[in-house]
N, C-alpha and C positions, 0 to 999 in steps of 0.2 A: 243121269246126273240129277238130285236135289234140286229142286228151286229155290236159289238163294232168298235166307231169311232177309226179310225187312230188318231195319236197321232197330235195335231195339228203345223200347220205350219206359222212361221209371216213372211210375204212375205218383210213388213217393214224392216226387220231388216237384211233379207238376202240382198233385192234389197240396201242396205246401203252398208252392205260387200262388194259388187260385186262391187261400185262406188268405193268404195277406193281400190280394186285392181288392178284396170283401169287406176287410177291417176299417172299422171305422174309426172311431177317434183316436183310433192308436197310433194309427199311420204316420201320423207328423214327430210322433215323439220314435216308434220303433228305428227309423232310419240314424235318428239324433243320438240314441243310445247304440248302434250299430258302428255309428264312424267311433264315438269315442274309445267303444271298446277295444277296435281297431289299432284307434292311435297308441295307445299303451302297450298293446300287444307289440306293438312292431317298435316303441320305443326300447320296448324293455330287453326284444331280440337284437337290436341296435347295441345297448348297452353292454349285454353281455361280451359281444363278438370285439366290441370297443375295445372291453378288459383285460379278451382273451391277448389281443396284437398288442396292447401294451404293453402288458408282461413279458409279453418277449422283446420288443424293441426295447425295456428296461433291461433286463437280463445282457443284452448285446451291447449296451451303454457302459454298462459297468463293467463287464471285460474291458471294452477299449479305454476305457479309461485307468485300470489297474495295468496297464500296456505302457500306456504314456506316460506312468508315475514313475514304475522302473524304467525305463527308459529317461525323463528324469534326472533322476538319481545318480545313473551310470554316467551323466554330461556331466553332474557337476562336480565327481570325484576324476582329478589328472589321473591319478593313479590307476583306472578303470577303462582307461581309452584304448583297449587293446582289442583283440577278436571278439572279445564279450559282448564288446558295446555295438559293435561292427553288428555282431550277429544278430543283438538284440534290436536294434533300429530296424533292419530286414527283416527281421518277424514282426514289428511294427507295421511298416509302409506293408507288406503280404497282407495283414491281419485289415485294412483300412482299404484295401483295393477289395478282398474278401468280403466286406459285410456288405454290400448289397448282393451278392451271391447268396450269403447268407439267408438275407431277408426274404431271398425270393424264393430257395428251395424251401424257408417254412410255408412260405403263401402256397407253395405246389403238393404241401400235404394236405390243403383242404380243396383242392383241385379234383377232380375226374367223379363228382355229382352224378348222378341218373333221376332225371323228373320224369316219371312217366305221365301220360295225360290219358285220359279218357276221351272218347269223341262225340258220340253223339247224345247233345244236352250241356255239354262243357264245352265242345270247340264249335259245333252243327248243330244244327237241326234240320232234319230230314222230314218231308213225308210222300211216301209213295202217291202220283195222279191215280185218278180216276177209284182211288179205295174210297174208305166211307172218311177213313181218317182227315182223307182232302179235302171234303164236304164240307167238313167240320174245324177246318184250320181257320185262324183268324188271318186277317187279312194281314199282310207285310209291308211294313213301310219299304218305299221304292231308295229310301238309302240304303238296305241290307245286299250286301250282293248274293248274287245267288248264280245254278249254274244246275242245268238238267243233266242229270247223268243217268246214262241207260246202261240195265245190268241184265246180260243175257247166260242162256243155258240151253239144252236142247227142247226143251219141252217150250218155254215162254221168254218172252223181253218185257223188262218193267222196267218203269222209266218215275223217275225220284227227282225233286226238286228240293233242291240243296241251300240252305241257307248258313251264312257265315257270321259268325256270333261277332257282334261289335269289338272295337281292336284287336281280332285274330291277330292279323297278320304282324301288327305290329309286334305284337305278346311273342309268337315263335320267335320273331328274328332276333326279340332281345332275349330272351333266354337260352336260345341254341348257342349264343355267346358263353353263357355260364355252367350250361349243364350237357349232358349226352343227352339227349331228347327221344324218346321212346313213347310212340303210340298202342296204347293195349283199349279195345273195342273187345265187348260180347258181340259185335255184329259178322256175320261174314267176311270172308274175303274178298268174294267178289261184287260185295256193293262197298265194303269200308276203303278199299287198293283204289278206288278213281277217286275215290273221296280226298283219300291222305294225297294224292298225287295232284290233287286243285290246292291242296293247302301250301304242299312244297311243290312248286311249279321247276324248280331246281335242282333240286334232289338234295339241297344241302343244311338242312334244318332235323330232318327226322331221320334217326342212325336207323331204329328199329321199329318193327310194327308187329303185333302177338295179336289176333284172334280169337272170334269165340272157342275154337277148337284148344285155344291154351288156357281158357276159364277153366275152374272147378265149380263144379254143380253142388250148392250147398243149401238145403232146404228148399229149393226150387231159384235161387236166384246165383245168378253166375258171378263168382269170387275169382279174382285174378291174384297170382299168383307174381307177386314183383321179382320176388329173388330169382325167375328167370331171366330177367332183365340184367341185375346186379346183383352178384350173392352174400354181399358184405352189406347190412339193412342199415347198416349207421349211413351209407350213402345213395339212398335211394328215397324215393317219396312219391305217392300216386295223388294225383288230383284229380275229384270224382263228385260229381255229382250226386249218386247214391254211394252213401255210407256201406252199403252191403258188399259194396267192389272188393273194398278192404278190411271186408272182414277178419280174414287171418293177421292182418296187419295194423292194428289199428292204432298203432304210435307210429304208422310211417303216413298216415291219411290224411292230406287237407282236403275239406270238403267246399265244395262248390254250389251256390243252388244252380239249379237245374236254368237252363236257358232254351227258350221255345220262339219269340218276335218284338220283345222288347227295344226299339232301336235303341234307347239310350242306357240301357244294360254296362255298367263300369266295371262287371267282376274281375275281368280278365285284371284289368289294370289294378284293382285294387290288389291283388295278388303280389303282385311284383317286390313291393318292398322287403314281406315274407320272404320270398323266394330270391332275392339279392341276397339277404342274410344267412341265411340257412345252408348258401352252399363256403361260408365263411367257418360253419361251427365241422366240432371233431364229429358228432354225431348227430346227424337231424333228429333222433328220436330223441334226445336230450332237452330240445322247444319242442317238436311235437307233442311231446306227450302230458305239456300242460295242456290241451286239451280236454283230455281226458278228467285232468283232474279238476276241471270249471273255470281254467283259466283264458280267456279269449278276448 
């Protein structure tokens, strides 16, 4: 048997980190122009989802209201009080017990989401003891939790020190609220399976998990493949640290930077608002894909 790969590492995303803590007077303004850009982003996907439920709770206004006019009508002609009006009043009172049924089987067509996440850099950070790599880790604040996990084979046991990116835990339990929740790792199985299994201690956060074995190999860098997860892409979306993840997909990608020992690291959370809305709209690539086009 293989000896399970180390958990993998994106050089991209760290050699990014390392430039913006280098930066000098830019530092105080980059962050300032980061939240704003944020806010608008997320006002603007607020806005539209606003739109979207208005028009429809208009549209169901205006029925019941054209209900109530003939109905009405038929009270204040005597001549009219017959089965007509009998009939018409009971498709009334049906039609007014009805509308929040109504309302809630359109809320159930923007229902059944798929977020996939990436793990290690986005949810972990990992590094194998005793490699070179461990030499070289910076030191960990003692608020980070962490948790050894040994991953064995026939040939060796390595043993990996785990660390939990600032509000993990919080992030899964509200979004496994909103979405089908799916783990896809380039890493192995048998060091990513203890991993995912310290995140959901319960089992009831993460439906699925895909492997490096369900990556596609594309110019040397492993591209995951979401539509195995969900194969309708209007309801799916990966969050990733490296952009290369979602390469084949790149109006279903929010990107993450990379996360290495930062204790006060807010990504996770800064996400959320994005991710509240989005499983609101008909098609995530519909916001996603102002990305693309420099919208952020």
């Amino acid at each position: 048997m293989a000896s399970p790969a180390p958990p993998t590492t994106k050089p991209t995303a760290v050699a990014n980190a390392g430039s913006t803590a280098t930066s000098g007077t830019s530092s105080p303004v980059i962050p300032s122009l980061r939240r704003r850009r944020l806010f608008f982003s997320h006002l603007f996907q607020y806005i539209t989802v606003a739109y979207q439920y208005l028009c429809a709770m208009f549209n169901l206004t205006i029925r019941r209201r054209c209900i109530e006019q003939q109905q009405q009508q038929q009270q204040s002609s005597p001549t009219k009080r017959t089965a007509t009006a009998a009939t018409a009043a009971a498709t009334v009172a049906t039609d007014r017990k009805a509308t929040p049924a109504t309302v809630s089987a359109a809320l159930q067509y923007y229902k059944g989401k798929t977020l996939i996440l990436d793990l290690d850099e986005t949810l972990v950070h990992s590094v194998r003891l005793g490699s070179y790599a461990a030499t070289r880790q910076q030191k960990v604040s003692a608020s980070i939790k962490r948790k050894k996990i040994e991953v064995r084979d026939d040939k060796q046991s390595l043993l990996y020190e785990v660390y939990k990116r600032p509000h993990v835990d919080f992030f899964l339990k509200t979004i496994s609220q909103w979405y089908k929740v799916v783990i896809f790792t380039a890493s192995m199985a048998e060091y990513a399976d203890p991993v995912i299994d310290w995140l959901d201690q319960d089992q009831s956060l993460v439906s699925q998990r895909y492997f490096r074995q369900s990556c596609v190999v594309r110019n040397g860098n492993f591209v995951k493949d979401i539509s195995l997860a969900e194969p309708d892409l209007g309801k799916v979306c990966l969050v990733d640290n490296s952009s290369a993840a979602f390469e084949l997909f790149q109006e279903n990608g929010i990107p993450i930077p990379g996360w290495i020992s930062n204790p006060n690291d807010q990504c996770l959370l800064d996400l959320l608002p994005l991710l509240d809305a989005l499983r609101f709209t008909a098609d995530v690539r519909s916001i996603l894909r102002l990305r693309l086009m420099g919208v952020s």
